[in-house]
ZAKE-10475 format. One record per residue (C-alpha): chain; residue number from 1; residue in three letters; x negated, y negated, z negated. Coordinates in steps of 0.001 Angstrom, whole numbers. Each point is the difference from the previous one (the first is absolute). Last residue first. Layout:
BEGIN
c;k;r;east;north;up
A;NUM;ala;X;Y;Z .
...
END
This chain:
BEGIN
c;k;r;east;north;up
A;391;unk;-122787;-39566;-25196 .
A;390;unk;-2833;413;2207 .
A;389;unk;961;2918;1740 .
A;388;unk;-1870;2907;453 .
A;387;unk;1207;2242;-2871 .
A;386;unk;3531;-576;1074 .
A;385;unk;-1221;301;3773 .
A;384;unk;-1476;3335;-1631 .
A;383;unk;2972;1412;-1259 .
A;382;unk;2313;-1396;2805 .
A;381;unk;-2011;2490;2485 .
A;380;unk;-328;2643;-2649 .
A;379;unk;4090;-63;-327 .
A;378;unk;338;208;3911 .
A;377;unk;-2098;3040;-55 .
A;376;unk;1555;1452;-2727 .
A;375;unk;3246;-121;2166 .
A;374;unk;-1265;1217;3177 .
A;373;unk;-694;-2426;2640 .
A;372;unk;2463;12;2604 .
A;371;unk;2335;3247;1316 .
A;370;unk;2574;-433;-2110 .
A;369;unk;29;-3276;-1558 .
A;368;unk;-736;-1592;3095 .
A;367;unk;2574;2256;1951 .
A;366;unk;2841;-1197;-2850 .
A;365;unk;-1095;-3288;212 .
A;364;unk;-175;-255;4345 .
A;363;unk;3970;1599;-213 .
A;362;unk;1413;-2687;-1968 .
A;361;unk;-1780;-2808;1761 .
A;360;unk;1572;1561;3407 .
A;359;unk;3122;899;-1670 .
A;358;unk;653;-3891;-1488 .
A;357;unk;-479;-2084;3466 .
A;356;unk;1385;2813;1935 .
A;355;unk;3261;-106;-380 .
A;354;unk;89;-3763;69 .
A;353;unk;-1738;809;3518 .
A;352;unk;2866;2478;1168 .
A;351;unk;3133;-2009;-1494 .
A;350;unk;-1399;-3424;2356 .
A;349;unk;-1178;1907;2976 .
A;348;unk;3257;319;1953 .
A;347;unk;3613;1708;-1289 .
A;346;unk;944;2200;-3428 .
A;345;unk;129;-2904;-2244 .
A;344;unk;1472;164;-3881 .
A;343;unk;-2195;-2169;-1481 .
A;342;unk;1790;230;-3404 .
A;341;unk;258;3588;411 .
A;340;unk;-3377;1653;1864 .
A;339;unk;-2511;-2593;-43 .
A;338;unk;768;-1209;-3507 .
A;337;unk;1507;2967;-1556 .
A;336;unk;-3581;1903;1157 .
A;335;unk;-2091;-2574;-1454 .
A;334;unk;1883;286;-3442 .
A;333;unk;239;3518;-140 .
A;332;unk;-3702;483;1008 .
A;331;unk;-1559;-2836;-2289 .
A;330;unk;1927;1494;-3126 .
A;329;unk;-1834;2865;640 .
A;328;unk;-3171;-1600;450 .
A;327;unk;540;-1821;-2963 .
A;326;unk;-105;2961;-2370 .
A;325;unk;-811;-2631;-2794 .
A;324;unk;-2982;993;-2488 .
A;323;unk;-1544;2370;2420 .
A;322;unk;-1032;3213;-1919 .
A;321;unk;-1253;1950;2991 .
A;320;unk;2693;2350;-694 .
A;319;unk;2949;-2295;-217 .
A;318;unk;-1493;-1808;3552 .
A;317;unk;-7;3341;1666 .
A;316;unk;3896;668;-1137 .
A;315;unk;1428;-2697;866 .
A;314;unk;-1807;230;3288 .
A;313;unk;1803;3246;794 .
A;312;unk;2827;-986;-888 .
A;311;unk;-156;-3424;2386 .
A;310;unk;-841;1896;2970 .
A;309;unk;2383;2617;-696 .
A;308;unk;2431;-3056;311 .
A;307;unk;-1262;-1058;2658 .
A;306;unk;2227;1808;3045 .
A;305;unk;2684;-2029;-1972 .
A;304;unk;-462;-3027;1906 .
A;303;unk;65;1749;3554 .
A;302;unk;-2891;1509;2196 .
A;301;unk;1624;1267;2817 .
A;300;unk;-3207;-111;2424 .
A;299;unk;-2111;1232;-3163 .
A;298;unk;-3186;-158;445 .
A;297;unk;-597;-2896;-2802 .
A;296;unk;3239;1543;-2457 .
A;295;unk;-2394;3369;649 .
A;294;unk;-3413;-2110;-295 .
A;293;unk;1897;-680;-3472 .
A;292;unk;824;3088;-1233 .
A;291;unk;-3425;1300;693 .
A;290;unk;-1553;-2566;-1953 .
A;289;unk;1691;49;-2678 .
A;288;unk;-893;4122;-157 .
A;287;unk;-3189;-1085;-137 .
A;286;unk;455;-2829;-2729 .
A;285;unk;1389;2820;-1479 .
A;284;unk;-3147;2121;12 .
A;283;unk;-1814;-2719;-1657 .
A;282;unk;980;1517;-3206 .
A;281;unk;-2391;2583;1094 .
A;280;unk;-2993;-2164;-169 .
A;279;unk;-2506;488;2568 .
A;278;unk;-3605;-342;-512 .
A;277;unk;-1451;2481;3190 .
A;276;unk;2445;-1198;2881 .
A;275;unk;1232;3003;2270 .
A;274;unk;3196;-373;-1815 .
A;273;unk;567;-3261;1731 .
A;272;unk;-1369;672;3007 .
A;271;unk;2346;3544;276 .
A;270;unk;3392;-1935;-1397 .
A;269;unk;-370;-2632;3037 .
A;268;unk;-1116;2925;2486 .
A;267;unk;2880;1961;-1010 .
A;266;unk;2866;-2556;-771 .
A;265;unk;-813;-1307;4001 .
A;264;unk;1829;3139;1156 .
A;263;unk;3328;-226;-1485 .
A;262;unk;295;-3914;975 .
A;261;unk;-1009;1352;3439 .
A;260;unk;2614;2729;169 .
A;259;unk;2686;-2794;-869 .
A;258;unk;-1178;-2676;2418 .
A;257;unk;-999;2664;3584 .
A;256;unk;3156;746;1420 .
A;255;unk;1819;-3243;510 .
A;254;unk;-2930;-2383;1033 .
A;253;unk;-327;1401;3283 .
A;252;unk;3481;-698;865 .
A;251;unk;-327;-3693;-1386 .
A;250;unk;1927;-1116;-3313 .
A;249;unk;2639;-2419;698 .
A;248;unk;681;-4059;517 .
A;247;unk;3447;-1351;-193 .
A;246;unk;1402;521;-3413 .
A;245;unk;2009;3785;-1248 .
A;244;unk;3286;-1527;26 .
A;243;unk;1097;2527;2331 .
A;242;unk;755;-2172;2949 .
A;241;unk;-3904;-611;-384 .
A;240;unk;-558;3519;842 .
A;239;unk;2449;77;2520 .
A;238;unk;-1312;-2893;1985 .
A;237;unk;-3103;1315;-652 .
A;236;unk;-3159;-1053;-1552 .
A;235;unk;-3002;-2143;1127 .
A;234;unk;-2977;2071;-823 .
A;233;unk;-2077;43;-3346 .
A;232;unk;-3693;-346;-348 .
A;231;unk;-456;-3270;-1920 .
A;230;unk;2222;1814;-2726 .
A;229;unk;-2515;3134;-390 .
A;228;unk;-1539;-911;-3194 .
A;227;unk;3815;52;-1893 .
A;226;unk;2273;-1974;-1234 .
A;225;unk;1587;-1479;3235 .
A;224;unk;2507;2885;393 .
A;223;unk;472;2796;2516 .
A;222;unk;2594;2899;304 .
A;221;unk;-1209;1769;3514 .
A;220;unk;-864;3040;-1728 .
A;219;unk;-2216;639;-3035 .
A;218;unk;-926;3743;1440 .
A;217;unk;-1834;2418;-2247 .
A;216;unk;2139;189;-3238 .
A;215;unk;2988;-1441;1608 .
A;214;unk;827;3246;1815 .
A;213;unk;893;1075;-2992 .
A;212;unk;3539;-405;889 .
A;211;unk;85;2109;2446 .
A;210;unk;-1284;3374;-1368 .
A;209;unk;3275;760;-1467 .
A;208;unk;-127;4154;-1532 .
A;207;unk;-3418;-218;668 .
A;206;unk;-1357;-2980;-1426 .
A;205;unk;2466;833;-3579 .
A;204;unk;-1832;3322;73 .
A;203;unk;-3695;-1713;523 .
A;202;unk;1005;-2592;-3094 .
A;201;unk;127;2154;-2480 .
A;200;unk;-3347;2153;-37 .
A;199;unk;-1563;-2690;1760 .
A;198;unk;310;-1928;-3506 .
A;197;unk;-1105;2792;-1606 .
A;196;unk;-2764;748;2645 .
A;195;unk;-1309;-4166;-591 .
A;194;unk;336;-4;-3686 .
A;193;unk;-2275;4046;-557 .
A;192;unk;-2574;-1305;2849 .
A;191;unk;-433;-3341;-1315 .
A;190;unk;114;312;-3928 .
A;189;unk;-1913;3091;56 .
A;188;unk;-3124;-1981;1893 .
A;187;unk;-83;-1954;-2320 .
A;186;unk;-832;2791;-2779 .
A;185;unk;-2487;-2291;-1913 .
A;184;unk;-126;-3745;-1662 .
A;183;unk;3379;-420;2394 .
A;182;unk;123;-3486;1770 .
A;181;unk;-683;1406;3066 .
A;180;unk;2550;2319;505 .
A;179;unk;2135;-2699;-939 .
A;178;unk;-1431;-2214;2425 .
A;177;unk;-288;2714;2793 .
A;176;unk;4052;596;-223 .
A;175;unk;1374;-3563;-737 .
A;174;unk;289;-449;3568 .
A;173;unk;2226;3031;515 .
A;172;unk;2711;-2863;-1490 .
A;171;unk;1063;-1005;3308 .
A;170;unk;2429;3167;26 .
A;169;unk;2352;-1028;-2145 .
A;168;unk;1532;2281;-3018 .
A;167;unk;-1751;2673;844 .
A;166;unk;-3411;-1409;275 .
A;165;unk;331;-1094;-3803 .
A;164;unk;1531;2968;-1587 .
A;163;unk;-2947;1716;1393 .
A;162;unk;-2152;-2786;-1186 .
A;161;unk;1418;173;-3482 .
A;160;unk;-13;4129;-86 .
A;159;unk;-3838;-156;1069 .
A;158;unk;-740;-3177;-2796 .
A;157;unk;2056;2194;-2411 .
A;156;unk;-2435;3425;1009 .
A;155;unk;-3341;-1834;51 .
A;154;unk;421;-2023;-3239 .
A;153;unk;-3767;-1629;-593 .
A;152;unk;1255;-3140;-1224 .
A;151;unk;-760;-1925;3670 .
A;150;unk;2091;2953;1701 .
A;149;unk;3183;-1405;-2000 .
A;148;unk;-805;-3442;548 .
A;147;unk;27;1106;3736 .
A;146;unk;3172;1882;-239 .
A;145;unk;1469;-2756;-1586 .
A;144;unk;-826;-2567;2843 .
A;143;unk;1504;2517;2452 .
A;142;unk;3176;1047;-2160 .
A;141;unk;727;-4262;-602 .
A;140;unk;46;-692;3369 .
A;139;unk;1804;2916;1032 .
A;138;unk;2983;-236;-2509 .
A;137;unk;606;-4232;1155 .
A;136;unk;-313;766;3467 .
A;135;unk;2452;2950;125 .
A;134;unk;2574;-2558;-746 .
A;133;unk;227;-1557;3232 .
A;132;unk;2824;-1997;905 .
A;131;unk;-1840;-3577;797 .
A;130;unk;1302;-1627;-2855 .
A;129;unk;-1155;3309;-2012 .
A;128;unk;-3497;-771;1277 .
A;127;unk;348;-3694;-368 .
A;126;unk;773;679;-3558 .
A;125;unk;-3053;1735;-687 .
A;124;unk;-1992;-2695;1501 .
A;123;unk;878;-2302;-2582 .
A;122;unk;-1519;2473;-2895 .
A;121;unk;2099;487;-2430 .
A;120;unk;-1537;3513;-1761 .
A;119;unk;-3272;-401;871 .
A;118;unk;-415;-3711;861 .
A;117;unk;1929;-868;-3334 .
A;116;unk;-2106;2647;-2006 .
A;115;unk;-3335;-1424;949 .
A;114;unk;899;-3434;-366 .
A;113;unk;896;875;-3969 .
A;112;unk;-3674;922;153 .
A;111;unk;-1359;-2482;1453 .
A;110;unk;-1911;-1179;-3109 .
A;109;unk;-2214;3152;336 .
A;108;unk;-700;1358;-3901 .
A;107;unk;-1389;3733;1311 .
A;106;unk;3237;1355;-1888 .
A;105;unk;2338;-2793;1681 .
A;104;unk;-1280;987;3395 .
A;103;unk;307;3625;-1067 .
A;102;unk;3506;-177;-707 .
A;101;unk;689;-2317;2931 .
A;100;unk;-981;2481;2191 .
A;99;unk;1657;2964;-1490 .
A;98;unk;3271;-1676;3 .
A;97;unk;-711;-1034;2875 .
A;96;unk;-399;3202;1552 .
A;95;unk;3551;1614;-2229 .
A;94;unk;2159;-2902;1851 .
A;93;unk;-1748;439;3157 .
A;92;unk;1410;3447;249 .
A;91;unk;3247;-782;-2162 .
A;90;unk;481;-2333;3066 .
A;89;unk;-882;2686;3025 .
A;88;unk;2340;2470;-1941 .
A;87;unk;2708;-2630;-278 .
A;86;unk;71;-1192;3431 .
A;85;unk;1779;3159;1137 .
A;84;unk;2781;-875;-2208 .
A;83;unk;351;-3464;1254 .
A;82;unk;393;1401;3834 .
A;81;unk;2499;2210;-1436 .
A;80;unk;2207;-2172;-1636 .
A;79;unk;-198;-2454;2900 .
A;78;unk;1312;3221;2288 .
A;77;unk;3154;837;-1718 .
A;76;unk;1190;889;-3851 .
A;75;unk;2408;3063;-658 .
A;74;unk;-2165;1029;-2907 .
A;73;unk;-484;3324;2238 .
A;72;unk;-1141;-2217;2608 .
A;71;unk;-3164;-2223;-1769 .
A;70;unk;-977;3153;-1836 .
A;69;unk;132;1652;3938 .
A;68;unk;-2077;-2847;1220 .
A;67;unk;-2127;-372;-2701 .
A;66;unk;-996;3611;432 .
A;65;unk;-642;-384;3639 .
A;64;unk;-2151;-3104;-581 .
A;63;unk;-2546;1304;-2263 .
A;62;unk;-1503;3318;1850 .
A;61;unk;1635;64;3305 .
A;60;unk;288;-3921;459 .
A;59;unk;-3569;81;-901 .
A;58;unk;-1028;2602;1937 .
A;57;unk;1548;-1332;3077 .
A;56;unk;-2059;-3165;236 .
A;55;unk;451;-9;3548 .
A;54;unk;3906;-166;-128 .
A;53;unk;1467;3687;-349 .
A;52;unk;3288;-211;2180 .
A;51;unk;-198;4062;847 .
A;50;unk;-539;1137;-3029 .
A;49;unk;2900;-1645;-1203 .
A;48;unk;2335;972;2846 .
A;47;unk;-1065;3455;-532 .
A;46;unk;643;-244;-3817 .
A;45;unk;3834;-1027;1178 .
A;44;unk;1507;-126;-3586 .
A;43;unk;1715;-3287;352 .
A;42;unk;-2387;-1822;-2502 .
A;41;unk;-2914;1402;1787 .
A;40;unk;1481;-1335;3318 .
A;39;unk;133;-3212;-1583 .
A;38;unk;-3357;159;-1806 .
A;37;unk;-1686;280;3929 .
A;36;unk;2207;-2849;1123 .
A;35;unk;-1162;-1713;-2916 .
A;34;unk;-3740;48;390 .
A;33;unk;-1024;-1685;3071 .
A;32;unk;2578;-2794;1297 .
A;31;unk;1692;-387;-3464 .
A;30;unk;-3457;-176;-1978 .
A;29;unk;-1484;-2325;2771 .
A;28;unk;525;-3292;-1869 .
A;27;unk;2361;-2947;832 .
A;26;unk;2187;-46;-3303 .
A;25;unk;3502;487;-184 .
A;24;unk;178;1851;-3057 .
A;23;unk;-1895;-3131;-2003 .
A;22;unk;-1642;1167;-2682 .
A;21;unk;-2937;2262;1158 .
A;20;unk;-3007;-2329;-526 .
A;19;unk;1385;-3139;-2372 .
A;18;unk;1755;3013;-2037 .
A;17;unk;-2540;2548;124 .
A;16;unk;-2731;-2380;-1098 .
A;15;unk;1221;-1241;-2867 .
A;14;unk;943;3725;-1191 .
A;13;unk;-4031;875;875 .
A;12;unk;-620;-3509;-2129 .
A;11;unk;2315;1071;-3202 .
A;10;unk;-1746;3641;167 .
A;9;unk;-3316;-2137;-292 .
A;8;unk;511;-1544;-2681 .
A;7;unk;1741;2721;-2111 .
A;6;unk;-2785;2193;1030 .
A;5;unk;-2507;-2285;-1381 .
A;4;unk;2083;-596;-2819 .
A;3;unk;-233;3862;-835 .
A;2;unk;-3471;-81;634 .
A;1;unk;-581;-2672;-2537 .
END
């Protein structure tokens, strides 16, 4: 069964490749931000390289650099390398379902051939790769593994995961205080030995090109409707609309203070919930989907595939909890086709209030099941209306 598992879900990751990378001509950001570094890598120039590092440099250090020169001593161009890269994020997600819908199937969850699609297949996937971004697909699947990981007691893996994790993209330093939290002991291992790996890399690449990480605590002027700070946007420029980027922009004051807030707000969010005295652990990635998603919330750029960690993570959650369906999962890559693709708006209230009619709901279940009523609680509370009730 394992073997057919892997079968499956090879036969989705290759799925998803072609609809997501297939066409050379597409309109992502691989050939504005990672090629030119992978074409002075190709021509020797390791200055040059270092020196046209996109913000998720470790990444196209780590991964993309040796798909690049695979992809060149083949004598193959830059579509073969962008579809190289992809594989290590695919095989990631790949090997995660795989374990998902294994233990779905074990605990006897109908969903379970659900569970591997949405892995391994998952519509948001594609959109990533549509979009030129690879490095999505490998970090989503490192952070939700390094929590499963921490959940099963594995300090060192869970450490190496979220290392690999924060490397890859930088968003993913969310998944640090639910992993750490998720651990039975050591937690505190997890957190300090992932986060000084990761800085371990990723300070050299800063220094050597310090520009483009400027993204990590400015959003810039780049503004879209799906996100809580719409209403607040400023008429944009004649240039910036020239640009193609739409015709209302992210305010000055706005700029600075997104990304370092969506950093901050994990702490207090991860501190009530472990402050609560019947936790469960598994609940730990409902944390974590809760992070990712007041990120996607936050978020002035916040773009389709910005939920596909999102959807991972919840994947995951509802497999634990022994949900028959994983239809909150489902829910996510559904909702966020609709109001990102087939309503594909990026002007007035319209896009911004679809938006929020499903992330709102989303976000007030996750917090309820969080920080409400503790689980035994609940089931004490439906005990005795059971024993209450007439019938």
């Amino acid at each position: 069964m394992r073997t057919r598992l892997w079968l499956a879900a090879l036969a989705g990751a290759a799925l998803v490749l072609w609809r997501g990378g297939g066409d050379p001509y597409w309109s992502g950001d691989f050939y504005v931000e990672a090629w030119p570094a992978y074409e002075h890598l190709l021509a020797g120039d390791l200055a040059g390289f270092a020196a046209r590092l996109p913000g998720y440099a470790g990444f196209v250090t780590l991964f993309g650099a040796p798909s690049a020169l695979l992809a060149g001593a083949a004598g193959l161009g830059g579509d073969a390398t962008f579809r190289l890269s992809a594989v290590p994020g695919l095989l990631a997600l790949c090997a995660l379902a795989v374990h998902l819908a294994g233990r779905a199937r074990a605990a006897g969850l109908a969903g379970w051939p659900l569970v591997l699609v949405l892995g391994a297949a998952a519509p948001l996937s594609m959109q990533a790769l549509a979009y030129g971004h690879p490095e999505e697909l490998l970090a989503s699947a490192l952070s939700v593994a390094a929590v499963l990981a921490a959940l099963g007691g594995r300090t060192w893996i869970a450490a190496a995961l979220l290392a690999l994790a924060v490397i890859t993209k930088q968003w993913a330093v969310l998944a640090v205080l639910p992993a750490a939290l998720a651990a039975p002991r050591h937690g505190w291992r997890i957190a300090v030995l992932g986060t000084g790996a990761a800085f371990a890399v990723l300070a050299p690449l800063a220094l050597v090109h310090p520009a483009p990480q400027a993204g990590l605590v400015t959003s810039g002027a780049l503004f879209h409707p799906h996100c809580v700070w719409w209403p607040l946007g400023v008429p944009a420029t004649a240039e910036f609309t020239a640009a193609g980027h739409g015709t209302r922009m992210a305010p000055v004051w706005l700029q600075g203070i997104t990304h370092p807030l969506i950093v901050a707000l994990a702490v207090p969010l991860s501190a009530a919930w472990w402050g609560r005295g019947a936790r469960l652990r598994d609940d730990a990635l409902a944390l974590l989907a809760l992070l990712f998603l007041e990120r996607c919330l936050l978020d002035p750029w916040n773009l389709v595939y910005y939920h596909l960690p999102l959807s991972v993570a919840l994947l995951a959650w509802e497999v634990r909890r022994g949900r028959p369906l994983p239809l909150l999962a489902l829910g996510v890559n559904a909702a966020a086709w609709l109001t990102f693709v087939t309503y594909d708006e990026r002007a007035g209230m319209g896009p911004f209030v679809a938006y929020l009619a499903w992330t709102l709901p989303l976000a007030a279940f996750l917090v309820h099941r969080l920080y409400g009523a503790p689980e035994r609680t609940r089931r004490g509370a439906r005990a005795r209306r059971a024993v209450a009730s007439p019938a």
